[in-house]
C-alpha positions as CSV (number, residue, x, y, z in Angstrom):
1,X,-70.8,-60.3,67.0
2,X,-70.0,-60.5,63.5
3,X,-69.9,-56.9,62.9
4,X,-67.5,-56.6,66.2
5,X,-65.5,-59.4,64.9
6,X,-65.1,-57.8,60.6
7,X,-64.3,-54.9,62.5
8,X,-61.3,-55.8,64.6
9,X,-60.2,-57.8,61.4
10,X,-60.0,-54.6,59.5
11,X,-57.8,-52.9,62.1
12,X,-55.8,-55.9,62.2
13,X,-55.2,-55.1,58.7
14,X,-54.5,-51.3,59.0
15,X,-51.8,-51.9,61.5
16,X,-50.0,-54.4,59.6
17,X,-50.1,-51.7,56.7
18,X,-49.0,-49.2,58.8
19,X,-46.2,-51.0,61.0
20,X,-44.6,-53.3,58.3
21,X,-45.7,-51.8,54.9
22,X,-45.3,-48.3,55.0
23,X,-41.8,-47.9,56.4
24,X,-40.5,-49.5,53.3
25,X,-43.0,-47.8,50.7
26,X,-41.8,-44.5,52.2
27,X,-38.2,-45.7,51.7
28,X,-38.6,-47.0,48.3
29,X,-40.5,-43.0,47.9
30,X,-37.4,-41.5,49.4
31,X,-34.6,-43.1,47.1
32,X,-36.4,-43.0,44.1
33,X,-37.0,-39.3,44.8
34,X,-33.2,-38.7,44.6
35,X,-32.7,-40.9,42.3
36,X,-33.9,-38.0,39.9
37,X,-30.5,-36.0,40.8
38,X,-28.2,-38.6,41.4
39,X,-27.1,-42.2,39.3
40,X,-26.0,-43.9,42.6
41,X,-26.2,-43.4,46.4
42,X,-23.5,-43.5,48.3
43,X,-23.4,-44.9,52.0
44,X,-20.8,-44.7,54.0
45,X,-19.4,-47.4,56.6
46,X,-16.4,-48.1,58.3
47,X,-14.9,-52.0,58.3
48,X,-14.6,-52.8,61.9
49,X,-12.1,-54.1,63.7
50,X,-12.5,-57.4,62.8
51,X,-15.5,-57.3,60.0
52,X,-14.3,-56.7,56.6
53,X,-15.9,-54.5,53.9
54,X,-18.1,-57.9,52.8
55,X,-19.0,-58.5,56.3
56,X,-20.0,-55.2,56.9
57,X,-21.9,-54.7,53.8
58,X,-23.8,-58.3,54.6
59,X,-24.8,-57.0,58.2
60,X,-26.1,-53.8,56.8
61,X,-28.5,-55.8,54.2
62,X,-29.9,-58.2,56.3
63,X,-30.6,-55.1,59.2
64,X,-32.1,-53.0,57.0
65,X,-33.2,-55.0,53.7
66,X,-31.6,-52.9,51.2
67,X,-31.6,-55.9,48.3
68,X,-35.1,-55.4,48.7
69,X,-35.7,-52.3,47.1
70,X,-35.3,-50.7,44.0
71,X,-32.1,-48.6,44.1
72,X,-28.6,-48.4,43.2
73,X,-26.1,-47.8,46.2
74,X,-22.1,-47.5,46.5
75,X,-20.0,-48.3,50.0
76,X,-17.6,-45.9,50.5
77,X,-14.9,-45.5,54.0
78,X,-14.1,-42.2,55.4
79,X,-10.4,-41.3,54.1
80,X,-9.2,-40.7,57.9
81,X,-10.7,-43.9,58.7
82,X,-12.3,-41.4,61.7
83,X,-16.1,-41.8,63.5
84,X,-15.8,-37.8,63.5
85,X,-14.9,-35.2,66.3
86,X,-15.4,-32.0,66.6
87,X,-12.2,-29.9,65.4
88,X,-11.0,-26.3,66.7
89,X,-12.4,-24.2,63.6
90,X,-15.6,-25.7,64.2
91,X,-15.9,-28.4,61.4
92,X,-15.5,-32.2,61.7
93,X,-13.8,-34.9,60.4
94,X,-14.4,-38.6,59.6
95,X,-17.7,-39.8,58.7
96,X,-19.6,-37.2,60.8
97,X,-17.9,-34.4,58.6
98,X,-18.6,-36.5,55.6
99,X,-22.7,-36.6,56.1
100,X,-22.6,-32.6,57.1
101,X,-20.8,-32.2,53.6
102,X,-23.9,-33.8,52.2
103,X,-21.2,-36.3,50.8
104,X,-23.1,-39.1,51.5
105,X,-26.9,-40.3,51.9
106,X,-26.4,-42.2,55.7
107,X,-23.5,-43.7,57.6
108,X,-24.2,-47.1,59.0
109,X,-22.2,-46.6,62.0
110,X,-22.8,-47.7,64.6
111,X,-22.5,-44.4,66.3
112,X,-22.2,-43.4,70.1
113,X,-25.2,-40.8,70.6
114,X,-23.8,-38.0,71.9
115,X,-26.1,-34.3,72.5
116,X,-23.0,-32.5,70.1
117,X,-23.3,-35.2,67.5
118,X,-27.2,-34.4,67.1
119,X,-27.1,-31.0,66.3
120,X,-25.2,-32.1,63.3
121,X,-26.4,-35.1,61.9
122,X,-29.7,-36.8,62.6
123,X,-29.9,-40.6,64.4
124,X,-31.7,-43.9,63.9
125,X,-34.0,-45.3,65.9
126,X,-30.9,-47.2,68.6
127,X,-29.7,-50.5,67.6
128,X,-28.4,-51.5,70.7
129,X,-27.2,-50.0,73.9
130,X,-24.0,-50.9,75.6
131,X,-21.6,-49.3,78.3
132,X,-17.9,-49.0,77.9
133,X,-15.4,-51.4,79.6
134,X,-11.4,-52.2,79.6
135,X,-9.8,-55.4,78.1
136,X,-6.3,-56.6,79.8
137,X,-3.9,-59.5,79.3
138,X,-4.3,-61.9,81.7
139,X,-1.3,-62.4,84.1
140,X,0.9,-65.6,83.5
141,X,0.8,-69.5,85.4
142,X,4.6,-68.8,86.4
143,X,5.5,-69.8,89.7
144,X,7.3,-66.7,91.7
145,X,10.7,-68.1,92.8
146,X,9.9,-65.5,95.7
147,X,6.5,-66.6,96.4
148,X,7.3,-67.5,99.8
149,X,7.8,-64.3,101.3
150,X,4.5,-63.0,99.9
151,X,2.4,-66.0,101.8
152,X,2.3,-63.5,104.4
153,X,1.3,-60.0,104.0
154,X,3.8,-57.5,104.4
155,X,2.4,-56.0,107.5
156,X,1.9,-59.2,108.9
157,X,6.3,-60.0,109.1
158,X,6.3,-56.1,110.3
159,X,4.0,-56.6,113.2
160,X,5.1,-60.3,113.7
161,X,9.4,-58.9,113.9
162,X,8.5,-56.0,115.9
163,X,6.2,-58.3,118.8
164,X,9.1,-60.5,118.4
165,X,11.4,-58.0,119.4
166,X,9.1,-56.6,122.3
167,X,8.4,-59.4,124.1
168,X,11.9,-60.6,123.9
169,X,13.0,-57.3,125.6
170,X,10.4,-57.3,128.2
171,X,10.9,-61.1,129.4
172,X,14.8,-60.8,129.8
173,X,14.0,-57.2,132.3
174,X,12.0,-59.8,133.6
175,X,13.4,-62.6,134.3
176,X,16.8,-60.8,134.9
177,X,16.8,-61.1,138.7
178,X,14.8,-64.6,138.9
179,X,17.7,-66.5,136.6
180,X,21.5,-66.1,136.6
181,X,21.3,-67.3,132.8
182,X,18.7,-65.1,130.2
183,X,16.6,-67.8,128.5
184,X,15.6,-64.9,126.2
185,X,16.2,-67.1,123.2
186,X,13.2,-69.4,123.9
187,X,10.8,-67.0,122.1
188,X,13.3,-68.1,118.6
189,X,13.2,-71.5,119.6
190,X,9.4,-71.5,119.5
191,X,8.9,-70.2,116.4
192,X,11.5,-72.6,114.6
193,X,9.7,-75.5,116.3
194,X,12.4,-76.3,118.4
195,X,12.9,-78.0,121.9
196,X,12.5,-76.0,124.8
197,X,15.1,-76.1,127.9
198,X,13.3,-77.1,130.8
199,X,16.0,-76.9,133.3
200,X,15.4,-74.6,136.4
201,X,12.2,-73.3,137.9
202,X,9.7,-71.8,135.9
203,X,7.2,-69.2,137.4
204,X,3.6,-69.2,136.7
205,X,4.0,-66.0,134.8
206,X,6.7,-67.4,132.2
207,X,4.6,-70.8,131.9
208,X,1.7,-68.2,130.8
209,X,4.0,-65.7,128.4
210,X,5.6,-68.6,126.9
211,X,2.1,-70.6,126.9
212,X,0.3,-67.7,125.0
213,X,3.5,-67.4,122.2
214,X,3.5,-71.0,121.6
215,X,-0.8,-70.8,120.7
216,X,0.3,-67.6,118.7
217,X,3.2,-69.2,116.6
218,X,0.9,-72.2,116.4
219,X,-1.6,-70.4,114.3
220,X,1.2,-68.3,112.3
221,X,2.9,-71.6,110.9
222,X,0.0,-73.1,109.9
223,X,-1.1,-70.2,107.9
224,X,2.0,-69.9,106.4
225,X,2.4,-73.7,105.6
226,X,-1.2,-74.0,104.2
227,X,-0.5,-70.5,102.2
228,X,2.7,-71.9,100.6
229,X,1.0,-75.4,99.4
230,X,-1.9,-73.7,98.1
231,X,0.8,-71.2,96.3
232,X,2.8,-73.9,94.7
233,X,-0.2,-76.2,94.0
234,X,-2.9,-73.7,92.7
235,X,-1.8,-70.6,90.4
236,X,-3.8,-67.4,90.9
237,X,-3.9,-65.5,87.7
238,X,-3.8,-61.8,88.7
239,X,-6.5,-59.3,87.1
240,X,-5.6,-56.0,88.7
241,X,-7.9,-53.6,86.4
242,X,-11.5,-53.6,87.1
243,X,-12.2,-50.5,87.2
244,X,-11.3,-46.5,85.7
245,X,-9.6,-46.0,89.5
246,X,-7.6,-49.2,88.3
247,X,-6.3,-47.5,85.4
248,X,-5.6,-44.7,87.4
249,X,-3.6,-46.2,89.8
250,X,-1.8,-48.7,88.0
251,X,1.4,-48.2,85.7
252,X,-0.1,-49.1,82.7
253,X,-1.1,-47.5,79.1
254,X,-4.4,-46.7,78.0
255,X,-5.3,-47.2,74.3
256,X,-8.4,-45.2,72.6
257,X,-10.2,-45.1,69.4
258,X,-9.5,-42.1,67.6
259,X,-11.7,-39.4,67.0
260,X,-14.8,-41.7,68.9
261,X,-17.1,-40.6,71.5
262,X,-15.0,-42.6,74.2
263,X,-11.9,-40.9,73.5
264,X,-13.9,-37.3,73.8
265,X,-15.7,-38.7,76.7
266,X,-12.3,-38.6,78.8
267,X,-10.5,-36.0,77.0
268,X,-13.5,-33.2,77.6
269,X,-14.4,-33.9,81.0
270,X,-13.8,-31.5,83.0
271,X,-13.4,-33.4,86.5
272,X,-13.9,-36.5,88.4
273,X,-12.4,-39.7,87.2
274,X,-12.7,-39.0,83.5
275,X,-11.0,-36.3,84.3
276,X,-8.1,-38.2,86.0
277,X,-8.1,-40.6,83.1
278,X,-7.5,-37.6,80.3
279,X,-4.9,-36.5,82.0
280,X,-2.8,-39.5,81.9
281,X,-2.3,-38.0,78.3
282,X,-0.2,-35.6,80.0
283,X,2.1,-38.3,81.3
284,X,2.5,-40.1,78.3
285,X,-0.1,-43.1,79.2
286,X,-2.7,-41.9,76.7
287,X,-2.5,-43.1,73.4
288,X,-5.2,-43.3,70.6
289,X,-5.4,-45.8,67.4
290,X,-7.8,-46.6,64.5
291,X,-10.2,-49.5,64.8
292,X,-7.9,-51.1,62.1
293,X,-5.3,-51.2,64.6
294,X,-7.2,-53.2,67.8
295,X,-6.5,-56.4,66.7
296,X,-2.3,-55.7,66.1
297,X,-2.6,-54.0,69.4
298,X,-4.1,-56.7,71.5
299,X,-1.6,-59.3,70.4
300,X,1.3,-57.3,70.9
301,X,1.0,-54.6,74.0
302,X,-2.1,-55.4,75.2
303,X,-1.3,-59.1,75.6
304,X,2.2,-58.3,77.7
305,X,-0.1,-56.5,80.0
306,X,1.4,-53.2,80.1
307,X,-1.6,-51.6,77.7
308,X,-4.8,-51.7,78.1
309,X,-7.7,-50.9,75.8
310,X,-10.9,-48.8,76.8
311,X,-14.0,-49.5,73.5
312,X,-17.7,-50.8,73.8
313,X,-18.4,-54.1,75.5
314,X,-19.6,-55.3,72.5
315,X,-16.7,-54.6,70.1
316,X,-14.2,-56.3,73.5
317,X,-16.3,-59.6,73.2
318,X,-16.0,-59.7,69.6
319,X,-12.1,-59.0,70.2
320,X,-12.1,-61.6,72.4
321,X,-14.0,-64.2,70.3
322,X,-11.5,-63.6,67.5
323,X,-8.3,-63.8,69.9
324,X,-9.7,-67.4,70.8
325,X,-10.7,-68.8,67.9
326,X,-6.9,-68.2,66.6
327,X,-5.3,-68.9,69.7
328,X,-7.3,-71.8,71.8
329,X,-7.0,-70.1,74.9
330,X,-8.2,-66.7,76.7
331,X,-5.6,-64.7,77.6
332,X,-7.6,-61.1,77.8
333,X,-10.7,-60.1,80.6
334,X,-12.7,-57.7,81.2
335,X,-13.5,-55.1,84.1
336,X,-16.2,-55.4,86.1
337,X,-17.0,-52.0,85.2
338,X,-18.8,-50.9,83.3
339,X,-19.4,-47.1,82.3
340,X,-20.0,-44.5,80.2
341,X,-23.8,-46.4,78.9
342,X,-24.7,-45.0,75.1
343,X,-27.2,-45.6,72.3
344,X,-25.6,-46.5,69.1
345,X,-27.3,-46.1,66.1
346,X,-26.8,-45.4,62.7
347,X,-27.1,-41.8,61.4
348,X,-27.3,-39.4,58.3
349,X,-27.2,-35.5,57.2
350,X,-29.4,-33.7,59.0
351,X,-33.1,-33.3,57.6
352,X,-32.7,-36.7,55.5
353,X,-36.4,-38.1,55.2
354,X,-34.1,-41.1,55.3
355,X,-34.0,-41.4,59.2
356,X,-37.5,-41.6,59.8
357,X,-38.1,-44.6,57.2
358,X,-35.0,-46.6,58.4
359,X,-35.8,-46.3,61.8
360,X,-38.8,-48.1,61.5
361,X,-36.6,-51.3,60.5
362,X,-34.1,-50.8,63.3
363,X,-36.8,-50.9,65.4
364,X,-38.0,-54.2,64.2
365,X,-34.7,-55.3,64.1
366,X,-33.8,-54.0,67.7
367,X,-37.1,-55.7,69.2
368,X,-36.1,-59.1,67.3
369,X,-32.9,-59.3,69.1
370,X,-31.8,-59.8,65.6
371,X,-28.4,-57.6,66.1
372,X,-27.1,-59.8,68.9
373,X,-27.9,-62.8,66.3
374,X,-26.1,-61.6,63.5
375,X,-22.9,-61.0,66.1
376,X,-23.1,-64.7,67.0
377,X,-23.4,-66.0,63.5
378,X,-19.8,-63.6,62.1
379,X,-18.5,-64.1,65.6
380,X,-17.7,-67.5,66.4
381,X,-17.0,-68.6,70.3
382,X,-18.9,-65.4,71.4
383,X,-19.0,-67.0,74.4
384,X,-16.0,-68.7,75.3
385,X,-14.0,-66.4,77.6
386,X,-16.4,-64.2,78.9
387,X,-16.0,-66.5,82.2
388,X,-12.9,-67.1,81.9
389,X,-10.9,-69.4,85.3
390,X,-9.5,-67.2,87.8
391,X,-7.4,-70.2,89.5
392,X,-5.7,-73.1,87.8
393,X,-5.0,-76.1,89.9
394,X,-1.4,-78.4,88.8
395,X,-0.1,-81.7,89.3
396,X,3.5,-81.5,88.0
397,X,7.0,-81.1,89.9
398,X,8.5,-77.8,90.6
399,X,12.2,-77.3,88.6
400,X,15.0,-75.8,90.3
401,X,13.4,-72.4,88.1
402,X,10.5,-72.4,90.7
403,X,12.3,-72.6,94.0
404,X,15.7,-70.7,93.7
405,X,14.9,-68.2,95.5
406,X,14.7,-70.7,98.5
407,X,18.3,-71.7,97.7
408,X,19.3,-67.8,97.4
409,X,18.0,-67.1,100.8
410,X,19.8,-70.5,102.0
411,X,23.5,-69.6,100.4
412,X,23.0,-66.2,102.2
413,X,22.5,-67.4,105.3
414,X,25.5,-69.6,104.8
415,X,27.8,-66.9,103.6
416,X,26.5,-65.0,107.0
417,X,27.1,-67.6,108.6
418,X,30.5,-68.0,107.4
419,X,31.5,-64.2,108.2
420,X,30.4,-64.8,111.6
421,X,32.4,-67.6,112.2
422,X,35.6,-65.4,110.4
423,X,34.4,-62.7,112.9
424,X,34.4,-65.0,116.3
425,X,37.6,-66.6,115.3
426,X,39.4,-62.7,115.4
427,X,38.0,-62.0,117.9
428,X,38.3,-64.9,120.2
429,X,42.1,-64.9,119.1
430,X,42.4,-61.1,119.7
431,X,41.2,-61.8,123.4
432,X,43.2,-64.8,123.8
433,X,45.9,-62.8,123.2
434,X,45.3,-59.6,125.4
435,X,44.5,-62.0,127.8
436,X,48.2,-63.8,127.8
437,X,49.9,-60.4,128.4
438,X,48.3,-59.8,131.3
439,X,49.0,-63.0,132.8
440,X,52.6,-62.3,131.6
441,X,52.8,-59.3,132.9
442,X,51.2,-60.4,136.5
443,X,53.9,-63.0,136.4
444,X,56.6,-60.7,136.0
């Protein structure tokens, strides 16, 4: 037992050498090495969106413990401000083209892994993986002076005018030889809730017709009633993109990082709906911007809801969080989306013994859940509007603003009504006058 015991000890012991020791002795081996050649090292990173060079620098020493050993090291930012894409001659630009140039000892990234970006760099152990979705402006509480003709779908007043019609024809064919007088007008009378002339006999087949369009109308009032009070009491907020066939079909703007795997992800597909989405840069409703410019973006175009940005989920919360925090209220969402799923990690020239040493401490890092804590801690109200309400419900009193389309429809029914009544004077004259002559002339 004690021999069984001394010797599960001792592995204990190797393991922790192994798992927690050596990745940083063979890190410490590896700059010192180059430290022969070179008085600093040089790694390269790009200031996000809303992280400055501090912050970034700060993220990248707590993930990978660089204050910890003992080596001298320089930040530097690509001059394009570019992740790196592959150009026509065959080279690249941004950081990617900067660690095959040897320029640089590793790029912090994080990088979408891509199959053409590992032939020409070498990856990290991933930090984190993530799938691409879109960020919109959220539609505004304003009341629609013409909501009241969209309580009702528009296929509904199509097939309610055209029934109308029909059975208006078919009861006064009907009821032609039964009545001396059409009582065609009923059908009208129902629907504006009005009295109904009971004079006369009624067959059994009328009581039934009429019966049936009264239960019909019944049920089509009420809807539209209960429609309208929900409209004017609750405000729907309208979120139309949720997904790529969204973008597609709606008349909006896509924005894109430049140079970054997303942008090359629709731009080089070669069919489907990433296909469909690249070719909206044909028609003008492709655009792509620097990660410096996300933040202008969102509080200009993208907030007036005719843009729309397409970046990593993690990068949209962040946006989000930041838009919040300055504002007090969420006025962007998110798809439901999600797509195009990627590793990220960081990466360096290829053949760096670099990689192998620093992926040890991603892994660590990745397995912590350490990454999604240091977002939390520089990103304050992470979570506030990634539920954000669909429906708001109000109590105060609509303004003449809110209803004139009501009063539009109103004075244009009076000014009908007026022409009309122009109309049947003329012509009611017109035959009071033919009808004179003829009595003169019978008199004569």
């Amino acid at each position: 037992m004690i021999w069984t015991l001394l010797f599960r000890v001792c592995l204990q012991l190797v393991r922790y050498c192994v798992v927690y020791m050596l990745p940083g002795l063979v890190s410490v081996h590896v700059w010192t090495r180059r430290k022969d050649t070179l008085d600093e090292y040089k790694i390269i990173i790009m200031p996000s969106a809303l992280m400055g060079i501090q912050a970034s620098r700060t993220r990248l020493q707590v993930l990978i413990q660089l204050d910890h050993d003992p080596y001298q090291y320089t930040y530097v930012t690509p001059a394009d401000r570019l992740w790196g894409d592959k150009q026509e001659d065959g080279s690249w630009n941004g950081m990617i083209g900067m660690m095959m140039r040897q320029d640089v000892a590793m790029a912090v990234g994080p990088f979408g892994v891509t199959a053409q970006r590992a032939e020409v760099v070498d990856f990290t152990y991933p930090a984190f993986f993530s799938h691409a979705r879109t960020i919109s402006g959220r539609g505004s509480l304003e009341l629609d002076p013409w909501g009241f003709l969209v309580c009702l779908a528009p296929m509904v007043w199509v097939a309610f005018l055209a029934v109308l019609a029909v059975i208006t024809v078919i009861y006064s064919c009907f009821t032609a030889n039964l009545r001396s007088r059409s009582n065609a007008g009923i059908f009208i009378r129902v629907l504006l809730q009005q009295d109904v002339d009971e004079s006369g006999e009624w067959w059994w087949c009328e009581r039934v017709l009429v019966g049936v369009w009264m239960l019909a109308m019944l049920v089509l009032t009420r809807s539209y009633a209960g429609n309208l009070v929900s409209l004017l009491a609750v405000r729907y907020i309208p979120m139309p993109i949720q997904s790529l066939r969204d973008v597609v079909d709606n008349p909006v703007t896509l924005l894109l990082q430049r140079a970054s795997v997303h942008a090359h992800a629709f731009l080089a597909a070669e069919q489907g709906i990433l296909r469909e989405v690249g070719d909206l840069q044909k028609k003008g409703r492709l655009e792509t911007i620097l990660a410096a410019e996300f933040v202008p973006k969102l509080d200009t175009v993208v907030r007036q809801g005719h843009h729309i940005l397409i970046t990593e989920d993690l990068m949209i919360k962040m946006l989000m969080a930041h838009d919040f925090t300055g504002t007090g209220s969420c006025d962007f969402y998110l798809s439901r989306e999600e797509f195009l799923p990627l590793m990220f990690s960081s990466a360096g020239p290829m053949g760096t013994p670099l990689i192998p040493a620093l992926s040890r401490r991603f892994m660590r890092v990745a397995e912590a859940g350490l990454l999604g804590h240091l977002t939390k801690m520089y990103t304050p109200n992470y979570t506030s509007c990634l539920s954000p309400a669909t429906k708001v419900a109000l109590k105060t009193s609509l303004g003449i603003t809110n209803i004139w389309g009501m009063l539009v429809v109103v004075a244009g029914g009076a000014f009908a009504s007026f022409i009309s009544f122009i109309l049947e004077l003329l012509t009611h004259r017109s035959c009071a006058d033919s009808t004179i002559g003829q009595n003169n002339g019978e008199v004569a």
